[in-house]
N, CA, C and O atoms as CSV, one atom per row, in Angstrom:
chain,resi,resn,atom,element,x,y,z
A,1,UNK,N,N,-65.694,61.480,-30.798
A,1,UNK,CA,C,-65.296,62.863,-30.998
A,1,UNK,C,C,-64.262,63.227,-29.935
A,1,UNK,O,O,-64.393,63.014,-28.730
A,2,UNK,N,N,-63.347,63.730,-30.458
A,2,UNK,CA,C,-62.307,64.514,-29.683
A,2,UNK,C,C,-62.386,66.102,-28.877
A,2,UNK,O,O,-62.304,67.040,-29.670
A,3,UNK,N,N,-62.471,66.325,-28.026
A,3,UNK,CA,C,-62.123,67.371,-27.510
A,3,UNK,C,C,-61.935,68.669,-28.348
A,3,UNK,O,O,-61.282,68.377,-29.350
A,4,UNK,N,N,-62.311,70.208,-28.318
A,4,UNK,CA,C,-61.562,70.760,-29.357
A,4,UNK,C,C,-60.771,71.709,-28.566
A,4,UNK,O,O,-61.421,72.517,-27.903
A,5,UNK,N,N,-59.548,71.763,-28.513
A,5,UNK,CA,C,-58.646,72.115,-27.752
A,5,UNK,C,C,-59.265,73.740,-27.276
A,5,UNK,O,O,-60.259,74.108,-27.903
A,6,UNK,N,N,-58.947,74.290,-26.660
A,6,UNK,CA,C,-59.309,75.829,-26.342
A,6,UNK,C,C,-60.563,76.109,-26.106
A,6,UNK,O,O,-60.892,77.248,-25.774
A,7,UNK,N,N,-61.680,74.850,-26.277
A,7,UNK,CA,C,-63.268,75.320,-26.291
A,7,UNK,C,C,-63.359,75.950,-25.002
A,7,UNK,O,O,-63.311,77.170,-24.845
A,8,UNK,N,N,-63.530,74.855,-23.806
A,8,UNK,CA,C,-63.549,75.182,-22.311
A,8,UNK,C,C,-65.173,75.383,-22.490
A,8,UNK,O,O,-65.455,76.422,-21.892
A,9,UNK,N,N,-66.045,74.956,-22.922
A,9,UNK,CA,C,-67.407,75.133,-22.771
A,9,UNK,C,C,-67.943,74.320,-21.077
A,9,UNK,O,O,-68.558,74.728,-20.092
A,10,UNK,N,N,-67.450,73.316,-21.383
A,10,UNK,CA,C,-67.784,71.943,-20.726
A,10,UNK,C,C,-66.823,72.701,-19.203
A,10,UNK,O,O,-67.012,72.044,-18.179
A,11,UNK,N,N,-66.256,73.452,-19.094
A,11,UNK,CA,C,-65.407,74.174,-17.634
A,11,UNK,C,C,-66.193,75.248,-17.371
A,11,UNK,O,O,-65.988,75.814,-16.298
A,12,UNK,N,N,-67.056,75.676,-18.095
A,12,UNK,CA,C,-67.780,77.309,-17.623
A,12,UNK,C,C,-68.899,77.121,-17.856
A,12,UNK,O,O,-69.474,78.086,-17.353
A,13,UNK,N,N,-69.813,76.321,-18.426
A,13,UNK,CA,C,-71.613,76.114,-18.217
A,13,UNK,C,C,-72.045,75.302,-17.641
A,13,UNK,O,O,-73.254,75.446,-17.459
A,14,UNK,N,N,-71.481,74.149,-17.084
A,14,UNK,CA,C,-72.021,73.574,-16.241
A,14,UNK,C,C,-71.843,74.133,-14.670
A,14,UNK,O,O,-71.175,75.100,-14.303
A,15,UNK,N,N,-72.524,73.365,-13.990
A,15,UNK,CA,C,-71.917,73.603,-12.168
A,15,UNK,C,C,-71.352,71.944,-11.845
A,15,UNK,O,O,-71.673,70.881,-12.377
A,16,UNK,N,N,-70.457,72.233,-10.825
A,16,UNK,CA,C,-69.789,71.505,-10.626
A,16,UNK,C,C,-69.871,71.099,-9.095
A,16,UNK,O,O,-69.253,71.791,-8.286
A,17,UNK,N,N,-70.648,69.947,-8.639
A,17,UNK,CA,C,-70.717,69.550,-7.056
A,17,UNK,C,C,-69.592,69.407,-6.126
A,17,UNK,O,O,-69.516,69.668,-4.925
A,18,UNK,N,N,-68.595,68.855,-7.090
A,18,UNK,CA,C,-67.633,68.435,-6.286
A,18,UNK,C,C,-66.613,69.144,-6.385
A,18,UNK,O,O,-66.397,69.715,-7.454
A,19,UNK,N,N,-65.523,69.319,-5.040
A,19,UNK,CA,C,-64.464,70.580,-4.850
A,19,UNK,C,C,-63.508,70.380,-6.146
A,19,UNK,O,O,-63.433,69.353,-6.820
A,20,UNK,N,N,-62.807,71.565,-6.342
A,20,UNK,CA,C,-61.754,71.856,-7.255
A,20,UNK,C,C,-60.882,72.060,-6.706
A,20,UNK,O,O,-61.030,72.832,-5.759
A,21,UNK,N,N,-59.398,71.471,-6.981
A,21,UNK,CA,C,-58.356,71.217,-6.403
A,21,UNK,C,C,-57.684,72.682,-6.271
A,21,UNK,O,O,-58.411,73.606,-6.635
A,22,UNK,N,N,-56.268,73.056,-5.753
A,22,UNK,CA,C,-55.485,74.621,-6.632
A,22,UNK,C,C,-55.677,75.341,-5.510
A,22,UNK,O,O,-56.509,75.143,-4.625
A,23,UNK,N,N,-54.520,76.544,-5.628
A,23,UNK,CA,C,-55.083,77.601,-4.810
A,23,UNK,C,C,-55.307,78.573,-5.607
A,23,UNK,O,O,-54.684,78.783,-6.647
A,24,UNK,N,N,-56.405,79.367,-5.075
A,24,UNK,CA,C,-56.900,79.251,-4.386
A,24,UNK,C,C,-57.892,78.280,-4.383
A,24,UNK,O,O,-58.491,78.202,-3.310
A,25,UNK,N,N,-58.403,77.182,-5.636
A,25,UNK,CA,C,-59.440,76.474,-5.524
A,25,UNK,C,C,-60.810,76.693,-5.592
A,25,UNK,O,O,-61.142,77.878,-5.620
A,26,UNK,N,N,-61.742,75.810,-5.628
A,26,UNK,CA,C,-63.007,76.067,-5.288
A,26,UNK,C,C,-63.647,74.473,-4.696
A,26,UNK,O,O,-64.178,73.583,-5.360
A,27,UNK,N,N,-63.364,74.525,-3.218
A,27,UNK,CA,C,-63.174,73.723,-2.468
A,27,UNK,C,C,-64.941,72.773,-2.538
A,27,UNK,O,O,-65.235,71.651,-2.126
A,28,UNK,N,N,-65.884,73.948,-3.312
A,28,UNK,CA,C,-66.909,73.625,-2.939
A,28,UNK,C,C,-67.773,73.739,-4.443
A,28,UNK,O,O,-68.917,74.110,-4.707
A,29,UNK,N,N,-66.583,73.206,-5.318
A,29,UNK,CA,C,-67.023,73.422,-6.771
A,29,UNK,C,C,-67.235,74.617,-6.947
A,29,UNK,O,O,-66.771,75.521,-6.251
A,30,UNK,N,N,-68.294,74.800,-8.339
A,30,UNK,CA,C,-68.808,75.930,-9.466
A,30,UNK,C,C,-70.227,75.468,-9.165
A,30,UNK,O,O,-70.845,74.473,-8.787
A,31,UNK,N,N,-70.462,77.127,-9.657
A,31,UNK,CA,C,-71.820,77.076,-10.337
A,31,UNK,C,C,-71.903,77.638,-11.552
A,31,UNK,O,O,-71.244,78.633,-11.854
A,32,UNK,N,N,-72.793,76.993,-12.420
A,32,UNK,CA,C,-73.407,77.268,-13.783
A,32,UNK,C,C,-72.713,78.198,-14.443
A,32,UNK,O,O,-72.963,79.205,-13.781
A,33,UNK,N,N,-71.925,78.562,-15.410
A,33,UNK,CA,C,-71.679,79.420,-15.898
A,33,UNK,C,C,-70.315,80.527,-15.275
A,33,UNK,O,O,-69.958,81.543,-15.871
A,34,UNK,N,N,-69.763,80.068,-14.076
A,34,UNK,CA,C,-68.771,80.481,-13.048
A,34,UNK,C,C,-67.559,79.531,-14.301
A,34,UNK,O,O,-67.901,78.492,-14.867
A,35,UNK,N,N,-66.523,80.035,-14.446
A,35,UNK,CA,C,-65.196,79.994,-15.105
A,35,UNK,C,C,-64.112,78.882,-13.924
A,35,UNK,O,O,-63.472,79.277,-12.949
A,36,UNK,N,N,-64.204,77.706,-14.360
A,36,UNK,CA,C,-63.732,76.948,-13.067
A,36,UNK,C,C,-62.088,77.794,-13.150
A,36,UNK,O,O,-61.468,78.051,-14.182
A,37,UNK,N,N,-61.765,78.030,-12.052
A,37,UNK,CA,C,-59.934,78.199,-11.073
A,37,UNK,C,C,-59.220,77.264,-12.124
A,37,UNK,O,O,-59.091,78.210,-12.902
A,38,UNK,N,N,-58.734,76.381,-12.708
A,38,UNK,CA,C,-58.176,75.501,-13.376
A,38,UNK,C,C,-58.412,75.600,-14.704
A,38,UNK,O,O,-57.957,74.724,-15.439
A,39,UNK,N,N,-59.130,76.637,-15.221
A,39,UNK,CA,C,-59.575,76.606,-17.308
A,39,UNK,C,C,-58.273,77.586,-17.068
A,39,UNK,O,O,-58.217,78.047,-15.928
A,40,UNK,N,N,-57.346,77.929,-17.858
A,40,UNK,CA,C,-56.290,78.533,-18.237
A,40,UNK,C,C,-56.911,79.695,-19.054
A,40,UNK,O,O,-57.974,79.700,-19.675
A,41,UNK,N,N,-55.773,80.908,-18.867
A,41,UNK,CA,C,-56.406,82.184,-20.412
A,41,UNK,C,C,-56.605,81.394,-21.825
A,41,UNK,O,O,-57.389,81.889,-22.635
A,42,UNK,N,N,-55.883,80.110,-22.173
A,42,UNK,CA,C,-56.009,79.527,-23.290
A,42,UNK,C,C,-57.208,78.374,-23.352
A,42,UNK,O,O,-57.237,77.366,-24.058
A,43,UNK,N,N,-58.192,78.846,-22.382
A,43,UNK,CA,C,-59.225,77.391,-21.983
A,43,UNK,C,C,-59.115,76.143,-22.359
A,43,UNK,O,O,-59.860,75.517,-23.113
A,44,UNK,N,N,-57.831,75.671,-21.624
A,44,UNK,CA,C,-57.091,74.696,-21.283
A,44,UNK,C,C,-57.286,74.230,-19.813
A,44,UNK,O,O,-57.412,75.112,-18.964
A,45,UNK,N,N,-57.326,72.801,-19.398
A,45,UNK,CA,C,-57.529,72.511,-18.217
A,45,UNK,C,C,-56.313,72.267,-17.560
A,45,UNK,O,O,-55.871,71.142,-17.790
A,46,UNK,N,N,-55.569,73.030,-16.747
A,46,UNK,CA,C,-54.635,72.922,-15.984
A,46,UNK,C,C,-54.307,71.753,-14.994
A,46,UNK,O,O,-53.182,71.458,-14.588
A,47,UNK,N,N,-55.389,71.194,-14.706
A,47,UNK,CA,C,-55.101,69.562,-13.926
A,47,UNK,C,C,-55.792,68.514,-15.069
A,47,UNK,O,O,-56.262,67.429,-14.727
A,48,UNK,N,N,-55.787,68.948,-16.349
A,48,UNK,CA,C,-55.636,67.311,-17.415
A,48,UNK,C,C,-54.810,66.196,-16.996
A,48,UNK,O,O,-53.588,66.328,-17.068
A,49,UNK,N,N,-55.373,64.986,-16.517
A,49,UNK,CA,C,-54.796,63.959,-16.572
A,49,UNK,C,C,-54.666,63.675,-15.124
A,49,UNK,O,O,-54.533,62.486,-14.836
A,50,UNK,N,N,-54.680,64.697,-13.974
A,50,UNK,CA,C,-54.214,64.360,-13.035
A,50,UNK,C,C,-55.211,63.757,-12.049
A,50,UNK,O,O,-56.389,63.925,-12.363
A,51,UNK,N,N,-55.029,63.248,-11.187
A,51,UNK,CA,C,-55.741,62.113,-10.326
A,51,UNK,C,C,-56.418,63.018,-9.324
A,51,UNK,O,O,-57.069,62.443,-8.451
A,52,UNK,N,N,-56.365,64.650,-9.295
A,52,UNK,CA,C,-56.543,65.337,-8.559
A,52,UNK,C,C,-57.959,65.729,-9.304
A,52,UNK,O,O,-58.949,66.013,-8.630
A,53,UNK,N,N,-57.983,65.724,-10.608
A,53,UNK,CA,C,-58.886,66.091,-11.242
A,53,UNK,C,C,-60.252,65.464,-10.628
A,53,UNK,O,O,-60.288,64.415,-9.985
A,54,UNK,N,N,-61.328,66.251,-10.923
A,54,UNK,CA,C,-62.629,65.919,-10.017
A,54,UNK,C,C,-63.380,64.892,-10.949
A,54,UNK,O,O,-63.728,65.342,-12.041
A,55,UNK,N,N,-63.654,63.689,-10.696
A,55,UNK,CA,C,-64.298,62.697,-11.749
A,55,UNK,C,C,-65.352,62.954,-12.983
A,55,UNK,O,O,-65.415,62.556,-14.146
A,56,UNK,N,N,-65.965,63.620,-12.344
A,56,UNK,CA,C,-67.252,64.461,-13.616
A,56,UNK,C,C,-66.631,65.077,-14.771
A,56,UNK,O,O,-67.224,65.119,-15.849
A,57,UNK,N,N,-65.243,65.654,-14.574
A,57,UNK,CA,C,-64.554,66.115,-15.148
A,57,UNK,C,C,-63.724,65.381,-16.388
A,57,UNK,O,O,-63.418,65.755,-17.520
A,58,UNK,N,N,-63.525,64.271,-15.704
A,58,UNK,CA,C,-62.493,63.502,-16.027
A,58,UNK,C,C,-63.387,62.283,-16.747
A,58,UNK,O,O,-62.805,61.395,-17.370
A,59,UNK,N,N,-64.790,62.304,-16.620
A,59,UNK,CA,C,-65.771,61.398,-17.035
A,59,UNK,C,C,-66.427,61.604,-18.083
A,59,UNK,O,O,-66.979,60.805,-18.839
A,60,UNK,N,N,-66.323,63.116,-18.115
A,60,UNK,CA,C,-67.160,63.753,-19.257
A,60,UNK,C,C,-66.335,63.088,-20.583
A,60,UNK,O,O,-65.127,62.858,-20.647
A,61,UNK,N,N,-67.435,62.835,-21.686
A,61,UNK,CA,C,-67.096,62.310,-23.036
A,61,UNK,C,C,-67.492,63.559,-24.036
A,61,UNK,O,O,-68.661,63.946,-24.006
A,62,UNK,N,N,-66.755,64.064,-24.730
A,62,UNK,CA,C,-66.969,65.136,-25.661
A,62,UNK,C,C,-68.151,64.362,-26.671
A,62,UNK,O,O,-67.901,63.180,-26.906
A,63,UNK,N,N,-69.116,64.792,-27.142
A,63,UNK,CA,C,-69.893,64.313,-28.658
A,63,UNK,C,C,-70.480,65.127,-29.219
A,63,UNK,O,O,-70.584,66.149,-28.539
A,64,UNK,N,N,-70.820,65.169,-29.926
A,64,UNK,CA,C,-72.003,65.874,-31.323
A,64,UNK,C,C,-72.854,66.726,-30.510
A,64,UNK,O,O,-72.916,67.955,-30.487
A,65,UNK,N,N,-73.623,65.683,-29.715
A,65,UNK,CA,C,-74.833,66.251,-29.275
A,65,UNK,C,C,-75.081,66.904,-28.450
A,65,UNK,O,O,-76.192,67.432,-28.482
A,66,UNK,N,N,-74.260,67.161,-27.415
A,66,UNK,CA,C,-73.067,68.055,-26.666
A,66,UNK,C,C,-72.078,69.485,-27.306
A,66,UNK,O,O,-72.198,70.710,-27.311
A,67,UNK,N,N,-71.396,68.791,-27.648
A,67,UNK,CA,C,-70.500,70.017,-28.011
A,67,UNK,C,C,-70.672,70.608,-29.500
A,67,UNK,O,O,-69.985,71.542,-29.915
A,68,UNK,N,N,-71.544,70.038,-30.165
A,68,UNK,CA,C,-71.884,71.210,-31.527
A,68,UNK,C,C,-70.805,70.609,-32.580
A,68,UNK,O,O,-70.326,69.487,-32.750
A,69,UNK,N,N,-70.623,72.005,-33.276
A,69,UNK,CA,C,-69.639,72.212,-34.467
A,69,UNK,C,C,-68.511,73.291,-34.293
A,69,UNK,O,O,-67.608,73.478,-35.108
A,70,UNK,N,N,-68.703,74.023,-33.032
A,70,UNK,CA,C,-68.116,74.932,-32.589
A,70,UNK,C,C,-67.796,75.618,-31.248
A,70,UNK,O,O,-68.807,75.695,-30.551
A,71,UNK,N,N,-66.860,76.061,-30.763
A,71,UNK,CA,C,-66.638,75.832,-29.507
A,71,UNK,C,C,-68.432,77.108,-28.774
A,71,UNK,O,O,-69.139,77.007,-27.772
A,72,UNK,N,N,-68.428,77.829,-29.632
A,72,UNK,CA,C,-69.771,78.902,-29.200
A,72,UNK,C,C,-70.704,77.883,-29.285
A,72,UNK,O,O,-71.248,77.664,-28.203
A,73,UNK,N,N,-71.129,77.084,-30.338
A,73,UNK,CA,C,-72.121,76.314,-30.105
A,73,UNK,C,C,-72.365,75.306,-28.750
A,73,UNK,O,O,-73.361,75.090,-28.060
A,74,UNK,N,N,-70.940,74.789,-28.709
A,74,UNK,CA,C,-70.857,73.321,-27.314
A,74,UNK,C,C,-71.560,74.587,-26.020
A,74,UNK,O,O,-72.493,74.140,-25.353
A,75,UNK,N,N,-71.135,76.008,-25.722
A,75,UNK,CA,C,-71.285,76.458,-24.605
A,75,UNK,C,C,-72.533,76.179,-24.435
A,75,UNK,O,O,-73.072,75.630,-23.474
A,76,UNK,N,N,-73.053,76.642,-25.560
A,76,UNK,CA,C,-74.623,77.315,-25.766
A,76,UNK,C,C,-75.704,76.023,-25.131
A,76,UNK,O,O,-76.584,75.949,-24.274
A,77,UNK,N,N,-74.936,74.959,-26.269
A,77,UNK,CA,C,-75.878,73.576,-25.487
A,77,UNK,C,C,-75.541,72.981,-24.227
A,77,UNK,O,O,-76.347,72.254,-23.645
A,78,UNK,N,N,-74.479,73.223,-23.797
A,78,UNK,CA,C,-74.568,72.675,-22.282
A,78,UNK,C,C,-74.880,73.558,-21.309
A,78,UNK,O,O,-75.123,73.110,-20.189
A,79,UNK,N,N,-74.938,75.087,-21.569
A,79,UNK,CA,C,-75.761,75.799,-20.942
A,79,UNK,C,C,-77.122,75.611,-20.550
A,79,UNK,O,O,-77.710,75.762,-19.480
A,80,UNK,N,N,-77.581,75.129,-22.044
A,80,UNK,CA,C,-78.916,74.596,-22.307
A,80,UNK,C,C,-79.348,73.201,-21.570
A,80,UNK,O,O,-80.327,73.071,-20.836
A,81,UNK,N,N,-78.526,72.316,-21.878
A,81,UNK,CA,C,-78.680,71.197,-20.746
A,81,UNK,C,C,-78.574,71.606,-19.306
A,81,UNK,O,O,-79.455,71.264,-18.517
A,82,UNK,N,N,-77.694,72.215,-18.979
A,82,UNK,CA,C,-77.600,72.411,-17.212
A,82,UNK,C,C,-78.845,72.977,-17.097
A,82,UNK,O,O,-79.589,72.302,-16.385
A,83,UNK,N,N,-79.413,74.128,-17.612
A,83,UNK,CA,C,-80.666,74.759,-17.514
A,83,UNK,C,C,-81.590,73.646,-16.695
A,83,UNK,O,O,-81.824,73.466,-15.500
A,84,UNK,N,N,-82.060,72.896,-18.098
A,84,UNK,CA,C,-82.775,71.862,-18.084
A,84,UNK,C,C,-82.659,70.644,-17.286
A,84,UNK,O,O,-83.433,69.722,-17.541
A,85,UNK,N,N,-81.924,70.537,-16.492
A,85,UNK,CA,C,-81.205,68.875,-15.421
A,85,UNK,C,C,-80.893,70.168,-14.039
A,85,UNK,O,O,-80.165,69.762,-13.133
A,86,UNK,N,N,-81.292,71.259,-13.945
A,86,UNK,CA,C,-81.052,71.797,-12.565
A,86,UNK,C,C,-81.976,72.040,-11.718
A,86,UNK,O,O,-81.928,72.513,-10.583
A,87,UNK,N,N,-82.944,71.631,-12.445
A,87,UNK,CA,C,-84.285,72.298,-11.420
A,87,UNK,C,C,-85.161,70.897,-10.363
A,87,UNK,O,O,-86.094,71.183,-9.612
């Protein structure tokens, strides 16, 4: 499965350990549901591709079971996963 351009689920429900590049950045990552510095107004990732990008990021594999049928659905379940893998 491909990516669906504009979702940005997978940039705003998870938390993120490791720093985010940019200024102003978030030197010390996200948390849960925080809108990473780098999702664009078009929830687009502004460092795609780049080596700056934080690996989790860049590791993540879009699928089914993950991201749904719709970009509201993907939020909903990885909301639902972080929930569940944070405690």
């Amino acid at each position: 499965m491909n990516c669906r351009l504009g979702c940005g689920a997978c940039c705003i429900a998870p938390s993120i350990s490791s720093g985010i590049p940019g200024i102003p950045g978030m030197p010390n990552g996200k948390a849960a549901g925080e809108r990473c510095v780098q999702l664009s107004d078009a929830n687009l990732c502004l460092i795609f591709g780049s080596p700056d990008r934080p690996a989790v990021c860049s590791d993540f594999d879009a699928s089914e079971d993950v991201c749904g049928h719709s970009n509201e659905e993907a939020l909903w379940l990885i909301t639902q996963l972080e929930a569940q893998t944070s405690h």
